[in-house]
mmCIF file of the N, C-alpha and C atoms, coordinates in Angstrom:
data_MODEL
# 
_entry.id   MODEL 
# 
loop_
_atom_site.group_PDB 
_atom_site.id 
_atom_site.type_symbol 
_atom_site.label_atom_id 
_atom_site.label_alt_id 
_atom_site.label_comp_id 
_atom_site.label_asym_id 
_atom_site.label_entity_id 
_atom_site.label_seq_id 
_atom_site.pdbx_PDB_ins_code 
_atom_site.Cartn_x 
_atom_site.Cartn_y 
_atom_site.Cartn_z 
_atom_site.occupancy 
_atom_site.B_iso_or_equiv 
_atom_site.pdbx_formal_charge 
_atom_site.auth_seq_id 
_atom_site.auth_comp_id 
_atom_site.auth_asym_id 
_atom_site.auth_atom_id 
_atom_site.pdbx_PDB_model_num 
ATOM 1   N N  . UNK A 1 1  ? 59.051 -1.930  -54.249 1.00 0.00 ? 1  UNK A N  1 
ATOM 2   C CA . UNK A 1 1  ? 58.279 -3.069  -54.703 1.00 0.00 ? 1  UNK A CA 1 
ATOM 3   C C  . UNK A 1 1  ? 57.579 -3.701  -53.501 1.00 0.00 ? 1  UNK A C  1 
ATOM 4   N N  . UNK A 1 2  ? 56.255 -3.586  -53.181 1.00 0.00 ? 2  UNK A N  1 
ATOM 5   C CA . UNK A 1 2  ? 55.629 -4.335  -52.433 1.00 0.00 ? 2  UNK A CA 1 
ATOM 6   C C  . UNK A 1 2  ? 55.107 -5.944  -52.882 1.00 0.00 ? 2  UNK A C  1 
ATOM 7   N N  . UNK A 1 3  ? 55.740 -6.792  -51.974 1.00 0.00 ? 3  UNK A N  1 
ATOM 8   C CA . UNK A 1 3  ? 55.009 -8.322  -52.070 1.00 0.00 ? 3  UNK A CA 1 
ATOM 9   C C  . UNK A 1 3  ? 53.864 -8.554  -51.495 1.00 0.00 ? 3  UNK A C  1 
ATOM 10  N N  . UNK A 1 4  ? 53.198 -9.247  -51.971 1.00 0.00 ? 4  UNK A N  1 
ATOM 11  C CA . UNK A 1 4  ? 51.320 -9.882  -51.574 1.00 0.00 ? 4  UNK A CA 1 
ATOM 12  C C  . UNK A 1 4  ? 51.979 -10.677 -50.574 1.00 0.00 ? 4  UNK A C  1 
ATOM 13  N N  . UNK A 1 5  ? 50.843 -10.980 -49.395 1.00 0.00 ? 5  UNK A N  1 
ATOM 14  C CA . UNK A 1 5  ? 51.115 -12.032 -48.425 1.00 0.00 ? 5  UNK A CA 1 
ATOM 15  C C  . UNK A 1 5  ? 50.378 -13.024 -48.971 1.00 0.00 ? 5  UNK A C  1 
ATOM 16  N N  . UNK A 1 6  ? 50.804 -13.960 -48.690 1.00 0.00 ? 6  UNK A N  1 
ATOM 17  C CA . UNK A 1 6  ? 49.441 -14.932 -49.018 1.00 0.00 ? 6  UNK A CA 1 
ATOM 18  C C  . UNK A 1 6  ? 49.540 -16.357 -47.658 1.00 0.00 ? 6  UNK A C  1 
ATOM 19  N N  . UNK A 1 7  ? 48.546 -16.465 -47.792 1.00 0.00 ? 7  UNK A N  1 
ATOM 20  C CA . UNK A 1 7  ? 47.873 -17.571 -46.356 1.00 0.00 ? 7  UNK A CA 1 
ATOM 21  C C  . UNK A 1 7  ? 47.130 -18.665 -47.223 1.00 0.00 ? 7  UNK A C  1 
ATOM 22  N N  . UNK A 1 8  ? 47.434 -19.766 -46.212 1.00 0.00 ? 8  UNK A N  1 
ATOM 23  C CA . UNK A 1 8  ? 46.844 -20.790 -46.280 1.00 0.00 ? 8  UNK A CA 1 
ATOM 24  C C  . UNK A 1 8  ? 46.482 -21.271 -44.701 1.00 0.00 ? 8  UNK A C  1 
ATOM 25  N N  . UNK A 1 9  ? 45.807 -22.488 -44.912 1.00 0.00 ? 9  UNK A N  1 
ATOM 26  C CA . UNK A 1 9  ? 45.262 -23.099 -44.076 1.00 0.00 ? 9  UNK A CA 1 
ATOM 27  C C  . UNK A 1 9  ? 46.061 -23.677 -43.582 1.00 0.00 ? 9  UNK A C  1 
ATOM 28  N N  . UNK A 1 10 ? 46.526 -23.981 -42.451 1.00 0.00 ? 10 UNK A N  1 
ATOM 29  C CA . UNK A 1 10 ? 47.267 -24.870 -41.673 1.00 0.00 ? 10 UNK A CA 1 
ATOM 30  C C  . UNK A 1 10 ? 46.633 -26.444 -41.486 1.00 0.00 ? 10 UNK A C  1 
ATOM 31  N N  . UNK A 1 11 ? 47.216 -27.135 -42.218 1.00 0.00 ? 11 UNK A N  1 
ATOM 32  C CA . UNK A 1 11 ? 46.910 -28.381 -42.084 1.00 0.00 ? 11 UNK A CA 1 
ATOM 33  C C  . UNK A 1 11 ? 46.414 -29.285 -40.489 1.00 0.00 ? 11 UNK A C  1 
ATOM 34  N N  . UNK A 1 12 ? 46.906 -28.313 -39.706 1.00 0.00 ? 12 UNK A N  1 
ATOM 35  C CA . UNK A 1 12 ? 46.511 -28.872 -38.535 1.00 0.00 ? 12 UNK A CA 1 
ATOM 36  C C  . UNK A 1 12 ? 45.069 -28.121 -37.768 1.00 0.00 ? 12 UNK A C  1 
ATOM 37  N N  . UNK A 1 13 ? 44.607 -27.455 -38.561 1.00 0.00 ? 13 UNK A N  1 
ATOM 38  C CA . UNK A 1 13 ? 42.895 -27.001 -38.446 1.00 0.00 ? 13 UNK A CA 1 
ATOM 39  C C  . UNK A 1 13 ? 41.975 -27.865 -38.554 1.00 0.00 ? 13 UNK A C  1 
ATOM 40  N N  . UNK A 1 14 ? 42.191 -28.644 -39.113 1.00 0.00 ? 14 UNK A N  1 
ATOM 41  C CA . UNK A 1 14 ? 40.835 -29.880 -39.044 1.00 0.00 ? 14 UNK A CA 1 
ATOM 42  C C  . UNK A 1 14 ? 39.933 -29.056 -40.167 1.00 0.00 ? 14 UNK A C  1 
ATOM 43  N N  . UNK A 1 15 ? 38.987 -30.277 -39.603 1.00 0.00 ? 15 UNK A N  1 
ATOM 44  C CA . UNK A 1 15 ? 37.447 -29.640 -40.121 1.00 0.00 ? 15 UNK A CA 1 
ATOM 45  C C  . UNK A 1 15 ? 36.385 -29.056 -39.310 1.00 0.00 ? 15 UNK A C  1 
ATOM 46  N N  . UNK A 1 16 ? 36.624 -28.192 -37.887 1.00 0.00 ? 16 UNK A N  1 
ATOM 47  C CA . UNK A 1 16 ? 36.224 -27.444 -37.138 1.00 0.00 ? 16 UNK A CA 1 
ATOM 48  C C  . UNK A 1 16 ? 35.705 -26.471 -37.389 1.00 0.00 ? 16 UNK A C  1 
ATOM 49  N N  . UNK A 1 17 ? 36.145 -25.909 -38.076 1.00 0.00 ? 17 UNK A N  1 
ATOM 50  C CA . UNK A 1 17 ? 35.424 -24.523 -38.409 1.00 0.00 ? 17 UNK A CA 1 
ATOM 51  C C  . UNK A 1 17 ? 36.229 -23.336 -37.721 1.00 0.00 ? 17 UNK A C  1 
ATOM 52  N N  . UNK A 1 18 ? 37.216 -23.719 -36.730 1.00 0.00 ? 18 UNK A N  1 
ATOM 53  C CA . UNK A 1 18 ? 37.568 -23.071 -36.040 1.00 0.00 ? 18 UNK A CA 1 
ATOM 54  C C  . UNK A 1 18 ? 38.818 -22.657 -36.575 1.00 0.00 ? 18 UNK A C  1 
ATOM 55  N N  . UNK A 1 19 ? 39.842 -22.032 -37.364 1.00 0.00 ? 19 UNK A N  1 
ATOM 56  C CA . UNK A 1 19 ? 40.948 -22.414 -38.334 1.00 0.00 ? 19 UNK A CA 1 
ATOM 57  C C  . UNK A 1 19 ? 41.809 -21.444 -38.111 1.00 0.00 ? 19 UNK A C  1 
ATOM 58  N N  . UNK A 1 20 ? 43.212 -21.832 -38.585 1.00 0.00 ? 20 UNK A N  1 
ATOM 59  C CA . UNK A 1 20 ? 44.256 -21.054 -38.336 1.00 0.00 ? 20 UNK A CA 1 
ATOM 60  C C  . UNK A 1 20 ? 45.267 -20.762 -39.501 1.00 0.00 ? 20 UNK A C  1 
ATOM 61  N N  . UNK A 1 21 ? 45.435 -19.675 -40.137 1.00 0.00 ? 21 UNK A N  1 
ATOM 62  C CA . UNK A 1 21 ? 45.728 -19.293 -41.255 1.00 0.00 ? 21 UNK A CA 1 
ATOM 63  C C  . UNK A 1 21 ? 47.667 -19.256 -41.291 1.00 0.00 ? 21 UNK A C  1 
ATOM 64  N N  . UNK A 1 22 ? 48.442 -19.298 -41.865 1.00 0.00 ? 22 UNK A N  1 
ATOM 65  C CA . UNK A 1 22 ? 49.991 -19.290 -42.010 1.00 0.00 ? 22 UNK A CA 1 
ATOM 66  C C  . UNK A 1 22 ? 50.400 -18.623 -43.177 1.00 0.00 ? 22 UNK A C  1 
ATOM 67  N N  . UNK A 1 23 ? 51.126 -17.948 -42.885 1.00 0.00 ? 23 UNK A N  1 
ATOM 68  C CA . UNK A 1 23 ? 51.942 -17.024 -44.184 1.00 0.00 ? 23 UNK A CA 1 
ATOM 69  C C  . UNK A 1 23 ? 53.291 -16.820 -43.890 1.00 0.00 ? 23 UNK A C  1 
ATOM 70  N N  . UNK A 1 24 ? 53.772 -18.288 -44.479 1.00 0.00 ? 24 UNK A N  1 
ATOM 71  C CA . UNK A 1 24 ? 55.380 -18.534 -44.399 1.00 0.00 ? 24 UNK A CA 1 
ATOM 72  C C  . UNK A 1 24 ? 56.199 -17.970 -45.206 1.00 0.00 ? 24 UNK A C  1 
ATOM 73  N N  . UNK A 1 25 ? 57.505 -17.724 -44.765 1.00 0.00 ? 25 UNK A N  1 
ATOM 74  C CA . UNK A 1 25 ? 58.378 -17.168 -45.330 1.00 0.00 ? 25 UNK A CA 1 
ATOM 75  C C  . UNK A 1 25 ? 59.572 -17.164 -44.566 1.00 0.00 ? 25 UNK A C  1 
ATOM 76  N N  . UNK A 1 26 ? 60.280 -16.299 -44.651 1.00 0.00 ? 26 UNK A N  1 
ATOM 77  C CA . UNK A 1 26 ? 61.685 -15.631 -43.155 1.00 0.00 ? 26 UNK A CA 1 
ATOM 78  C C  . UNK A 1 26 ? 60.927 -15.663 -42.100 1.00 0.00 ? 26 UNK A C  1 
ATOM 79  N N  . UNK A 1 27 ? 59.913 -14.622 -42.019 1.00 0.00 ? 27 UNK A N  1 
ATOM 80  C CA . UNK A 1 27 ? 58.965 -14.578 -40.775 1.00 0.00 ? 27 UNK A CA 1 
ATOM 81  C C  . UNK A 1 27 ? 57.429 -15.090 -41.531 1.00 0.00 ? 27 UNK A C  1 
ATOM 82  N N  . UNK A 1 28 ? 56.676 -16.168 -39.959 1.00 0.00 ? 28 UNK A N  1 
ATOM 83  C CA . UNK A 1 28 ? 56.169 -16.630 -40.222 1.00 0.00 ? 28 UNK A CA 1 
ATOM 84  C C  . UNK A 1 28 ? 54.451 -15.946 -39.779 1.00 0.00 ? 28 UNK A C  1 
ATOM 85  N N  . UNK A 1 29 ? 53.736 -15.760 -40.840 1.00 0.00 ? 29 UNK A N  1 
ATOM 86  C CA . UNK A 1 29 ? 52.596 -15.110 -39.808 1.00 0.00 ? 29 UNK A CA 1 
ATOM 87  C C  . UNK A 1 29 ? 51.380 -15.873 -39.209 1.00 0.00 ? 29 UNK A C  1 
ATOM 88  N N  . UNK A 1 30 ? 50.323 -15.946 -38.525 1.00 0.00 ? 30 UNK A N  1 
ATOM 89  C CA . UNK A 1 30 ? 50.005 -16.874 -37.960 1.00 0.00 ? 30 UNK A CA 1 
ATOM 90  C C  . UNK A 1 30 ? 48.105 -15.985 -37.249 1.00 0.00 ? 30 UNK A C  1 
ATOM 91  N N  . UNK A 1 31 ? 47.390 -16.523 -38.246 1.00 0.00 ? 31 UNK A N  1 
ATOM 92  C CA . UNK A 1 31 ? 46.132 -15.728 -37.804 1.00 0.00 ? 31 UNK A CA 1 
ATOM 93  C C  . UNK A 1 31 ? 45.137 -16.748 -37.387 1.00 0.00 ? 31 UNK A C  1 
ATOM 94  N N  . UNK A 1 32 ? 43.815 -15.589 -37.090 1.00 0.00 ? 32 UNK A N  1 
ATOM 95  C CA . UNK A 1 32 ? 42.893 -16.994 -36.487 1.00 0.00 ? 32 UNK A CA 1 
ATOM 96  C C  . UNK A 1 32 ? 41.661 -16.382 -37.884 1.00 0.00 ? 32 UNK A C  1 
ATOM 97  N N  . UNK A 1 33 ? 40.915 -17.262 -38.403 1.00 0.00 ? 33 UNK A N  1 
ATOM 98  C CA . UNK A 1 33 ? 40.397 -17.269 -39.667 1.00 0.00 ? 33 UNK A CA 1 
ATOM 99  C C  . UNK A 1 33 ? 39.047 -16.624 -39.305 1.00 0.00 ? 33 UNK A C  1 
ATOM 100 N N  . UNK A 1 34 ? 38.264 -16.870 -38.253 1.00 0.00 ? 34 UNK A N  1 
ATOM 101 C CA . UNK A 1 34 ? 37.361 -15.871 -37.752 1.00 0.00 ? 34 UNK A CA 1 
ATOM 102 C C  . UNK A 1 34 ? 37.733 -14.181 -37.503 1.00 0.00 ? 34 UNK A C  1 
ATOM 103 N N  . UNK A 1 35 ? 38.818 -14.107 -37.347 1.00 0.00 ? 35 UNK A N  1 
ATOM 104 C CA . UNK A 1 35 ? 39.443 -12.567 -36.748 1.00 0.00 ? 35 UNK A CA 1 
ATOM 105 C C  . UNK A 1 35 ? 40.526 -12.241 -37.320 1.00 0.00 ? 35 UNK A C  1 
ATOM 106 N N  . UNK A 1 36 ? 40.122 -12.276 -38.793 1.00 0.00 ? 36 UNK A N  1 
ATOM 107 C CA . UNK A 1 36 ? 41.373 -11.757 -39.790 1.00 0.00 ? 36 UNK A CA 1 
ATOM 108 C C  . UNK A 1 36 ? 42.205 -10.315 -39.582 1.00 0.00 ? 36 UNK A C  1 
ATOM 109 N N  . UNK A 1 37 ? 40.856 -10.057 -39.698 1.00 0.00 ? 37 UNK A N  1 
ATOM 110 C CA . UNK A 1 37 ? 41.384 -8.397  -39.170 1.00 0.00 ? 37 UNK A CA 1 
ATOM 111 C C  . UNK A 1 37 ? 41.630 -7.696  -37.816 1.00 0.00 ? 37 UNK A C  1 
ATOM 112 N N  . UNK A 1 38 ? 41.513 -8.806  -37.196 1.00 0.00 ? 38 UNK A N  1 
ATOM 113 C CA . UNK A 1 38 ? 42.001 -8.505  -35.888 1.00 0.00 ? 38 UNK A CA 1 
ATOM 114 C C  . UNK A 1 38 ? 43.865 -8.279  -35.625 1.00 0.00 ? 38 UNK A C  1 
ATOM 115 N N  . UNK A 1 39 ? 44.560 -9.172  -35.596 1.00 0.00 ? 39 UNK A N  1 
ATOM 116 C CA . UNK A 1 39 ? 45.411 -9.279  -35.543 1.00 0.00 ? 39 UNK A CA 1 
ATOM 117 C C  . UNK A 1 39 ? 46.251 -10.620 -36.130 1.00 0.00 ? 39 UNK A C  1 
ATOM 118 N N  . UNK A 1 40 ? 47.725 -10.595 -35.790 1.00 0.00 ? 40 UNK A N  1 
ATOM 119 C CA . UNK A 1 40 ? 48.376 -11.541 -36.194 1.00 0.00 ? 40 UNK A CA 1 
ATOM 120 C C  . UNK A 1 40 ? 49.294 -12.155 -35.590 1.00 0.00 ? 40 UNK A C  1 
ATOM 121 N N  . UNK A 1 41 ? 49.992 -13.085 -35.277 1.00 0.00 ? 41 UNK A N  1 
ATOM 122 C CA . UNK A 1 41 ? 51.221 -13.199 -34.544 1.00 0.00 ? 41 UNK A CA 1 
ATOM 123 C C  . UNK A 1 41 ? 52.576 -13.467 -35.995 1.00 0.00 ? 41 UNK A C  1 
ATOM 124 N N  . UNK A 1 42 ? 53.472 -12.723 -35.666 1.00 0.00 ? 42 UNK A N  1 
ATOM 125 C CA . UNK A 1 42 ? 54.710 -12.853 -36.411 1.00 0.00 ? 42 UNK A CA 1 
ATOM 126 C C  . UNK A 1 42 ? 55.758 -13.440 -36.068 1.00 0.00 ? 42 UNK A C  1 
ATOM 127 N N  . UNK A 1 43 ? 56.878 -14.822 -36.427 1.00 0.00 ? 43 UNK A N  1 
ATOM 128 C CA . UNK A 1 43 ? 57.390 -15.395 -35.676 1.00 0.00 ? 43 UNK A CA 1 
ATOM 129 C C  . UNK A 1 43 ? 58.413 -15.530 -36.594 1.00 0.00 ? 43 UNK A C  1 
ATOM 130 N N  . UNK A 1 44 ? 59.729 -15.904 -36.225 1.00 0.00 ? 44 UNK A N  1 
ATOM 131 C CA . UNK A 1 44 ? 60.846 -16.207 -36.941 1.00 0.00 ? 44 UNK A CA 1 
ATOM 132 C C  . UNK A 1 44 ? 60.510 -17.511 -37.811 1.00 0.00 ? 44 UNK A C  1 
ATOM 133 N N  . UNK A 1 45 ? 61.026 -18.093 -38.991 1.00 0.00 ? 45 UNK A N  1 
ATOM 134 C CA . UNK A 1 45 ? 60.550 -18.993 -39.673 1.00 0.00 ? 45 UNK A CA 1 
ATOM 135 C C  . UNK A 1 45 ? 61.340 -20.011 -38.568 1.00 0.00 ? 45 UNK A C  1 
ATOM 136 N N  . UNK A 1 46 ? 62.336 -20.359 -38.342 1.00 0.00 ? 46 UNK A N  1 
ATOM 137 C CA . UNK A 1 46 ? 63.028 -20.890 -37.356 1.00 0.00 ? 46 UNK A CA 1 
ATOM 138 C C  . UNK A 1 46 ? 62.192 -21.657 -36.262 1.00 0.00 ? 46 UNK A C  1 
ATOM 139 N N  . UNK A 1 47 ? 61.463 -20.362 -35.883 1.00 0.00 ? 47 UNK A N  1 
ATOM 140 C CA . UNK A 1 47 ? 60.790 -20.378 -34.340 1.00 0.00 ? 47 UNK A CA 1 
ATOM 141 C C  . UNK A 1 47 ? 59.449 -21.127 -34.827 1.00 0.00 ? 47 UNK A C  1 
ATOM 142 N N  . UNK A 1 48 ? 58.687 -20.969 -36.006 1.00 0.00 ? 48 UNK A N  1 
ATOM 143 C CA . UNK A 1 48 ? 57.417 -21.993 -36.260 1.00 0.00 ? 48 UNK A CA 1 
ATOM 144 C C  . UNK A 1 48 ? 57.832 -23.298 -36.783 1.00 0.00 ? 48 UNK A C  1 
ATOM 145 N N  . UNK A 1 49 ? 59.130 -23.631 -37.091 1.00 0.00 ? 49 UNK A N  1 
ATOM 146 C CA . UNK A 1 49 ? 59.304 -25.098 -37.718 1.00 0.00 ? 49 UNK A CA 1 
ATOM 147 C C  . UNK A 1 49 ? 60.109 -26.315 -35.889 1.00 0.00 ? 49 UNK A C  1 
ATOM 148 N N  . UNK A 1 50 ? 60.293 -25.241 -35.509 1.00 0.00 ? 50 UNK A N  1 
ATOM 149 C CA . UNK A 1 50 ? 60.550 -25.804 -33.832 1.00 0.00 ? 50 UNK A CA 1 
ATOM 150 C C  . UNK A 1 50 ? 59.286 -25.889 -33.680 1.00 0.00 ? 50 UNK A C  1 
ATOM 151 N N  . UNK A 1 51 ? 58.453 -25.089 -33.203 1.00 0.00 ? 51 UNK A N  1 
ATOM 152 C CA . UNK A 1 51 ? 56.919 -25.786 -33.243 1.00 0.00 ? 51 UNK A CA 1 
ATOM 153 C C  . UNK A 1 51 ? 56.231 -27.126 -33.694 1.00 0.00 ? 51 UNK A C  1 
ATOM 154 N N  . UNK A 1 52 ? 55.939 -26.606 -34.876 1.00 0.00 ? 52 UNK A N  1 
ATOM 155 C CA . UNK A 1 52 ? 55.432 -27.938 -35.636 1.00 0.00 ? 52 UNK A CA 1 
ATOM 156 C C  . UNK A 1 52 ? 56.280 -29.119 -35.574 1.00 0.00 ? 52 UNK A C  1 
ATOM 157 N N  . UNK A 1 53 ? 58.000 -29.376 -35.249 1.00 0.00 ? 53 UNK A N  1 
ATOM 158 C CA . UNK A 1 53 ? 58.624 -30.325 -35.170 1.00 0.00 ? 53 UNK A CA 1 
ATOM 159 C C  . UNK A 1 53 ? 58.228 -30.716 -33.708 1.00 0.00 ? 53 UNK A C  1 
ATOM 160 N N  . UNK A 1 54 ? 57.696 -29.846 -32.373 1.00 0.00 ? 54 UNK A N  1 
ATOM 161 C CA . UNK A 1 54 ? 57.436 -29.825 -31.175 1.00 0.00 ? 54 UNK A CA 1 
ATOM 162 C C  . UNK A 1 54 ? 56.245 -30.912 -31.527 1.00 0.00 ? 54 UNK A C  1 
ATOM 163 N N  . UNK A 1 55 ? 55.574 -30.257 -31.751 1.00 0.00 ? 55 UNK A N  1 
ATOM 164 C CA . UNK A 1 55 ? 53.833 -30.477 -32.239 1.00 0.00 ? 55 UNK A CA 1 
ATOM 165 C C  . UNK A 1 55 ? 53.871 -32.021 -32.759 1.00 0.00 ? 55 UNK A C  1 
ATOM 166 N N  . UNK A 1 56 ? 54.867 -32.617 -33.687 1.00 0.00 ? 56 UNK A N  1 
ATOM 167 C CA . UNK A 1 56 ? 55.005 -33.536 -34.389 1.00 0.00 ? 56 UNK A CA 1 
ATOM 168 C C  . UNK A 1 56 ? 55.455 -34.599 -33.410 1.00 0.00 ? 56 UNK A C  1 
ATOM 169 N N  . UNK A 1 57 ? 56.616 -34.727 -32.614 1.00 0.00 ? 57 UNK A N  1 
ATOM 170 C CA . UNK A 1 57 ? 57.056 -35.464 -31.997 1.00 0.00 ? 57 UNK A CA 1 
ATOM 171 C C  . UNK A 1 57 ? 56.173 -35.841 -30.347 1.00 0.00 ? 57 UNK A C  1 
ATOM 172 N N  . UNK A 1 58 ? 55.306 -35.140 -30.443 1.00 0.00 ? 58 UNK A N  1 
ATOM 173 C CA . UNK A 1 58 ? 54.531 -35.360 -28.902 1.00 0.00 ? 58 UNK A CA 1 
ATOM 174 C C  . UNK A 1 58 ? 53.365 -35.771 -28.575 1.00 0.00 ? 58 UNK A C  1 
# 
């Protein structure tokens, strides 16, 4: 059984134009919206909510 990924916008993209896509789960994926098909970064779900709690408090 294959699952669909699905992405959204990261709330912390603004209205730049410049944007950063997220596809949460266990592991978290993490693209840039100009260069979809470029690549991705994959991160422990763990390891992106330390982030954004990073991101939040600073």
């Amino acid at each position: 059984m294959t699952s669909e990924i699905t992405w959204h916008k990261s709330s912390y993209s603004g209205n730049q134009g410049h944007c950063v896509e997220v596809s949460e789960g266990p592991t978290t994926g993490i693209r840039d919206t100009r260069h979809r098909g470029l690549a991705e970064l994959s991160v422990p779900a763990s390891e992106w909510t330390a982030l954004l709690t990073a991101l939040r408090t600073n």
